[in-house]
C-alpha positions in Angstrom: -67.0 -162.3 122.7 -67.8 -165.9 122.6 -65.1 -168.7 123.5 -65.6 -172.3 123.6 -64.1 -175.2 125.6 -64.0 -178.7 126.1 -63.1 -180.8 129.8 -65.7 -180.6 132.8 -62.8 -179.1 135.3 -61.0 -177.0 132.6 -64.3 -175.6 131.8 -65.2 -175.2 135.2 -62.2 -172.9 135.7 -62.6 -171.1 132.7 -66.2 -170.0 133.7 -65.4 -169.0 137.1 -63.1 -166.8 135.1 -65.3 -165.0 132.9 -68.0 -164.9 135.3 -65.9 -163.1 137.8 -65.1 -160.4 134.8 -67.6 -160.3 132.4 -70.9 -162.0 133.7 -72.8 -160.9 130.2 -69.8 -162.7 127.9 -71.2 -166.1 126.2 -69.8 -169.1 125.9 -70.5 -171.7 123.5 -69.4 -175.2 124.0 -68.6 -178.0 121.9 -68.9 -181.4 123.8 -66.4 -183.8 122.9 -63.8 -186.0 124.7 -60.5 -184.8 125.6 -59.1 -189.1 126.8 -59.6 -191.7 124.3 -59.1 -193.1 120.6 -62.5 -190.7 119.6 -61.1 -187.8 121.7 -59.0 -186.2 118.6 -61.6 -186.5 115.9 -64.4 -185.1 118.6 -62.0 -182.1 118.9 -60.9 -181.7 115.6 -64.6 -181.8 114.8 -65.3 -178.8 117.2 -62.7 -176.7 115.7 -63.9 -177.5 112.0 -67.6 -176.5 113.6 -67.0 -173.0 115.1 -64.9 -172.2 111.8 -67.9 -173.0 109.9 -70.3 -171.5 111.6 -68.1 -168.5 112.6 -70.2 -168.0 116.0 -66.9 -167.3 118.5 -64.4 -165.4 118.4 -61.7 -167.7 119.8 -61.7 -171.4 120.7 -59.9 -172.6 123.8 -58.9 -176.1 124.0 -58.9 -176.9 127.1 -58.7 -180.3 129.6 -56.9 -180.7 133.1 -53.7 -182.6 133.6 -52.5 -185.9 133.3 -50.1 -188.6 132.2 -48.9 -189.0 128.7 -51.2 -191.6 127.3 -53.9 -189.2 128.8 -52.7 -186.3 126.8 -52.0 -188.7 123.7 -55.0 -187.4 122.1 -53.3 -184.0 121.9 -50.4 -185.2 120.0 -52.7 -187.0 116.7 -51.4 -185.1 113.5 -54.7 -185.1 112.2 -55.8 -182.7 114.9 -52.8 -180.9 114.9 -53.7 -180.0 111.5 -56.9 -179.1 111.7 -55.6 -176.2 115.1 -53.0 -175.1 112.8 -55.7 -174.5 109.5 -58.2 -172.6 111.6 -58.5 -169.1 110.8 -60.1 -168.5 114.1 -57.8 -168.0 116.6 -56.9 -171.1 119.1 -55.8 -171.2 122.6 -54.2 -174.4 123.5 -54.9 -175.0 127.3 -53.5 -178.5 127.5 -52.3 -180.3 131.3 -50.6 -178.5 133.5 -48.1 -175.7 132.7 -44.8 -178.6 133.0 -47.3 -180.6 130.1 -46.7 -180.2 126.2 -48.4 -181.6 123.2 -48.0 -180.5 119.7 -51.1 -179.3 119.8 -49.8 -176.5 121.9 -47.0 -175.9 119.1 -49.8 -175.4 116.2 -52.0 -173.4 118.2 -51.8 -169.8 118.2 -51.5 -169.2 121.3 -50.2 -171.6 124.3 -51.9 -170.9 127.7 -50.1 -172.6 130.9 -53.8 -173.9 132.1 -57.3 -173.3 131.5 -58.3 -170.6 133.6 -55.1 -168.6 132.2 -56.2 -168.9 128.8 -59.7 -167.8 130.0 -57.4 -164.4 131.4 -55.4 -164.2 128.1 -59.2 -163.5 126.5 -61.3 -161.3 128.9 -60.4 -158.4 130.6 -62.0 -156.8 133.6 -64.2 -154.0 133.3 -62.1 -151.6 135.3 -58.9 -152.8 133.1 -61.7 -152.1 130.0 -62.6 -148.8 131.1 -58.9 -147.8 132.2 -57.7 -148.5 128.9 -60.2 -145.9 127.3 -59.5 -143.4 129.9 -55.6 -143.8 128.1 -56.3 -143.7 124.9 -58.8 -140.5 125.4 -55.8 -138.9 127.6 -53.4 -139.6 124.3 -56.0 -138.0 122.0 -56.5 -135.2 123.9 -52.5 -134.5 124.3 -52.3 -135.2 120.5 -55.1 -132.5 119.6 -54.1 -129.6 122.3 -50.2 -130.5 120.5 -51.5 -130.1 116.6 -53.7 -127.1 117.5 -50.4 -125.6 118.9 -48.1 -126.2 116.0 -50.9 -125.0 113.6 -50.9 -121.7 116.3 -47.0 -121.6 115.8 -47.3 -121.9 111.8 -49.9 -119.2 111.8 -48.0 -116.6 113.8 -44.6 -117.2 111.9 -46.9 -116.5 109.0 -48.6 -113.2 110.1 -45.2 -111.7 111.0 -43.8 -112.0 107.4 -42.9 -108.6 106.2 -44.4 -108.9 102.1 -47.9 -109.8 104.7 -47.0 -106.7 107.4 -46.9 -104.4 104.5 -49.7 -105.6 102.9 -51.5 -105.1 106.0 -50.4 -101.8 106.4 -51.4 -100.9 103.2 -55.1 -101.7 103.5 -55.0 -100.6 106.8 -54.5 -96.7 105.1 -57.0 -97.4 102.8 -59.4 -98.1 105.3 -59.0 -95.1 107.3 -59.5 -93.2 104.0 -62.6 -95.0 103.4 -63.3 -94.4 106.9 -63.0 -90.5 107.1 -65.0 -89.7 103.6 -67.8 -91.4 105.4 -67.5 -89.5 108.1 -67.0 -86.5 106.0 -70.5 -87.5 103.8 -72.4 -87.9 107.6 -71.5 -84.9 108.5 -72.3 -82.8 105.7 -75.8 -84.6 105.2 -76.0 -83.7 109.0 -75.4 -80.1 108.8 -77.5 -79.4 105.4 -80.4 -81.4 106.9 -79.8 -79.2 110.4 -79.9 -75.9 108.1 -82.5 -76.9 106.0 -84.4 -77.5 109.5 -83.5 -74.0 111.0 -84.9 -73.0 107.9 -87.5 -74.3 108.5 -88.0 -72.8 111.7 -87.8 -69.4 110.8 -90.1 -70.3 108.0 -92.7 -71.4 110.5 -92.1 -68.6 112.8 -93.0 -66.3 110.0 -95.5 -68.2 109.0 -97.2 -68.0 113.0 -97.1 -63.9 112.5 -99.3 -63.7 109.5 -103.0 -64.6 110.2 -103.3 -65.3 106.4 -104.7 -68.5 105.1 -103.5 -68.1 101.7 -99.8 -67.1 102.7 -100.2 -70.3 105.5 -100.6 -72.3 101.8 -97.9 -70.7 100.2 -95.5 -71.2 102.8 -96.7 -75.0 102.7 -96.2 -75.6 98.9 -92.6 -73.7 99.5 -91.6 -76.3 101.8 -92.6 -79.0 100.9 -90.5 -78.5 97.4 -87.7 -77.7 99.8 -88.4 -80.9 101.4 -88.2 -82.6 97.8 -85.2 -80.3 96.8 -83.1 -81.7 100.0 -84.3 -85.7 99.3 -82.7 -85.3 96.0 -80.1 -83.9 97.4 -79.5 -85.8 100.1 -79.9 -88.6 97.8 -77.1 -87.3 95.1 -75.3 -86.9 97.9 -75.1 -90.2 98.6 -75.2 -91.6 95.3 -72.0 -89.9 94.9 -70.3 -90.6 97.8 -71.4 -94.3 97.0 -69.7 -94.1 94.1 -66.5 -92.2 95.0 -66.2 -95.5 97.7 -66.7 -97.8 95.0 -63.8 -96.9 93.1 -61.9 -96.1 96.1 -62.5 -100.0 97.5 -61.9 -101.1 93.4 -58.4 -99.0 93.5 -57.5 -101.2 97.1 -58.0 -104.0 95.4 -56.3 -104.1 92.4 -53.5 -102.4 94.0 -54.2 -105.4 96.8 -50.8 -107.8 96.9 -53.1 -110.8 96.5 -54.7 -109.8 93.2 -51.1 -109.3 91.7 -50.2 -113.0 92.7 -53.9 -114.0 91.4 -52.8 -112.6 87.9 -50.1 -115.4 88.0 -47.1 -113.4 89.9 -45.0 -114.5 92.5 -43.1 -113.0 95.9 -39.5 -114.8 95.6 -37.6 -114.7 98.7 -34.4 -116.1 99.3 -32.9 -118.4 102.3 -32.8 -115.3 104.7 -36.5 -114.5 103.8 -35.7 -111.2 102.3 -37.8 -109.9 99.3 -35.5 -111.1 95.5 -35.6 -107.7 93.6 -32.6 -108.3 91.5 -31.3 -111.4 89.8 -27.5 -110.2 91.3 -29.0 -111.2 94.8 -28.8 -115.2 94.1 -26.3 -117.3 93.0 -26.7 -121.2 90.9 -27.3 -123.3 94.1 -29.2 -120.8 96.5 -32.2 -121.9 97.9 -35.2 -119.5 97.4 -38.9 -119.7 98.2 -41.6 -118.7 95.7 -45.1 -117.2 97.6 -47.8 -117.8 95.5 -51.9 -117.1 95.2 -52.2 -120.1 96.9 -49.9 -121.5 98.7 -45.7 -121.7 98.2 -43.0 -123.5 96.7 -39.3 -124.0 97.4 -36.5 -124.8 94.5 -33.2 -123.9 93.7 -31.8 -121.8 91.9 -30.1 -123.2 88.6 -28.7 -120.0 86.6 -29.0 -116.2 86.6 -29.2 -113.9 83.9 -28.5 -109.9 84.3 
């Protein structure tokens, strides 16, 4: 922030101000006289300057007391004219806080003395920092509150009953999907633990005959069982693949969801229950439509049987 001034004591006091708050502020100054036939042009000349150049933020003008024909400068319409057209802000610091000119009256703000209008513009760094440390607390209360509500909304939702069901329902599904996969691990368990034991007795038999060309016989046996129980295995698989595909195709088109995808809707009345029949409404009930996406409330107009 950069603020401006004009007197030797009003600026005096207006320094000790901001350096006792804000030592790194700047302050530009405009001289001109404050007493005197040249004193309203000189200040009207300031205030023209630091709109034109746009380099403060607010001008104070400022001088210490006195008598009336001291203050007279204050009082020129020209100058009064020029503090009212400024479209930076102005602090009129004129006198003593019993003293008024019009100049205070045009102004946008009127400041009892100097060093007040240097406290209406700077604030301390602890005053700075305590006013963060509010408006953090207030966003922090403001978040932890929406997240709440949105907590609320969410668990009103889940305990709908058309939701409930749904979840039920895929909830069944599931364990079926569940227990055929156990099923298909265990039976490609147990043939692969046969085909193993097989396999043993095989090489058992095999360790009893001290026959090369039954020890190569044996070999191209199992190794077509070995091929024999891939494919297997492998049809296995492929089938129970596909017996899950349709059974996760036939969850979801019997899936709620997909039925208010295909342009459908859940109507329930004021009371939330689920409208079956047209006899359960009346012209002038309220009921709620849930959609795909979303829901919509209206009333109901007519009823047809």
């Amino acid at each position: 922030m950069r603020v401006t001034s004009a007197s030797g004591a009003a600026l005096h006091d207006i320094l000790q101000v901001i350096g006792r708050r804000h030592r790194s502020l700047g302050v530009l100054i405009y001289p001109a006289q404050v007493q005197g036939e040249a004193a309203a042009g000189e200040v009207s000349a300031g205030v023209k300057y630091f709109n034109r150049t746009r380099e403060v933020d607010v001008i104070i003008v400022a001088r210490g007391g006195g008598s009336l024909e001291d203050l007279a400068a204050f009082n020129d319409e020209g100058l009064a004219r020029v503090v009212a057209d400024s479209e930076i802000p102005v602090i009129s610091a004129i006198g003593h806080e019993v003293d008024f000119t019009i100049c205070d009256f045009v102004a946008d703000l009127r400041a009892p003395t100097p060093s007040s209008a240097a406290e209406m513009v700077v604030k301390s760094e602890r005053e700075l920092w305590e006013q963060v440390d509010g408006l953090h607390r207030r966003l922090s209360r403001a978040a932890r509150y929406q997240a709440l509500m949105a907590r609320q909304r969410l668990g009103t939702l889940a305990q709908h009953g058309a939701f409930a069901q749904m979840r039920s329902y895929i909830g069944r599904r599931q364990q079926r999907v569940d227990d055929a996969m156990f099923r298909l691990t265990q039976a490609g368990r147990k043939q692969m633990n046969d085909e193993r034991r097989r396999l043993d007795v095989a090489t058992a038999r095999l360790r009893q005959l001290d026959v090369r060309r039954q020890i190569a016989n044996w070999q191209q046996t199992l190794g077509g069982r070995k091929q024999a129980l891939a494919s297997a295995a492998q049809r296995a698989l492929m089938a129970a693949g596909a017996r899950l595909g349709q059974a996760s195709g036939k969850l979801e088109a019997l899936s709620p969801l997909n039925i208010l995808e295909r342009g459908y809707a859940l109507v329930f009345d004021h009371e939330g229950r689920l409208v079956k029949d047209a006899a359960q409404v009346r012209p002038g009930d309220p009921i709620r439509a849930r959609l795909a996406r979303g829901q919509v409330e209206a009333v109901v107009k007519g009823t047809e049987g």
